[in-house]
C-alpha positions, 0 to 999 in steps of 0.5 A, a space after each residue: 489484489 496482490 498491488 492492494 496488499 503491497 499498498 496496505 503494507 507500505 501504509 501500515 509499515 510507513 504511512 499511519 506514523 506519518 498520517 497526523 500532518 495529512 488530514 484525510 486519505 483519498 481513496 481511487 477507485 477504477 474509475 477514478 471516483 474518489 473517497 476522501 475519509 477523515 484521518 481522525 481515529 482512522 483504522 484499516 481492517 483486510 478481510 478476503 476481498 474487502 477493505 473496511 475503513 472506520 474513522 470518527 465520522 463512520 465506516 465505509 467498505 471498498 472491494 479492494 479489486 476496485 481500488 487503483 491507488 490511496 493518497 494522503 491529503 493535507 486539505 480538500 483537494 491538494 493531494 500530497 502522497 501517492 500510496 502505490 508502488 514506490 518501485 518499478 516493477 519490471 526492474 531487477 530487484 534483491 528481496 530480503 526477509 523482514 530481518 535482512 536476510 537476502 532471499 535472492 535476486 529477481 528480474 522484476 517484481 512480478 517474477 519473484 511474487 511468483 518464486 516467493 510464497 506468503 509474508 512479509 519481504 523487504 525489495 530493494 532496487 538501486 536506492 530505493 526500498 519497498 515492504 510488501 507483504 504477499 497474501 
């Protein structure tokens, strides 16, 4: 659940900026069944369990804890972005608050979820940086 949240975040923060030069964003579930939606007038909407994703053509419904990952497509077929961790959880890593103030270091993701309590986190490790939001 809490890699869904951290997917969606990056999305929202990052990703719908981007999303007019991809054509549909694919959705993978545990077992690799996949969903290619239309980005066109595309929203994303979080309630408890579930994902709800309404576009021009309708609107579809995935139980986030199904979920494996989300990818930008160009066209059918030729996958261009993966929507998962862009960091490496079991990396030592330095959290930041939204506003760069530096909450501490970590010896890998999953031991500061547990340290840190719900919002919004910027994580960084080395050169790369990542925004997550905790539920």
């Amino acid at each position: 659940m809490r890699k869904i949240g951290m997917m969606l975040a990056w999305l929202v923060c990052t990703g719908m900026a981007q999303a007019g030069e991809y054509a549909y964003l694919v959705f993978v579930n545990q077992n690799n069944d996949t969903t290619a939606l239309s980005v066109t007038d595309m929203t994303l909407k979080v309630n408890d369990n579930s994902l709800t994703v309404t576009n021009a053509e309708g609107t579809v419904n995935f139980t986030l804890t199904d979920l494996q990952c989300m990818q930008f497509m160009t066209e059918e077929g030729q996958m261009a972005q993966r929507l998962d961790n862009i960091l490496d959880a079991n990396e030592p890593i330095e959290v930041y608050s939204i506003l760069g103030v530096k909450i501490g270091h970590y010896n890998s993701l999953p031991q500061a979820a547990g340290v840190l309590g719900k919002g919004s986190y910027v994580i960084t490790n080395g050169k790369n940086s990542q925004t997550i939001v905790l539920q």
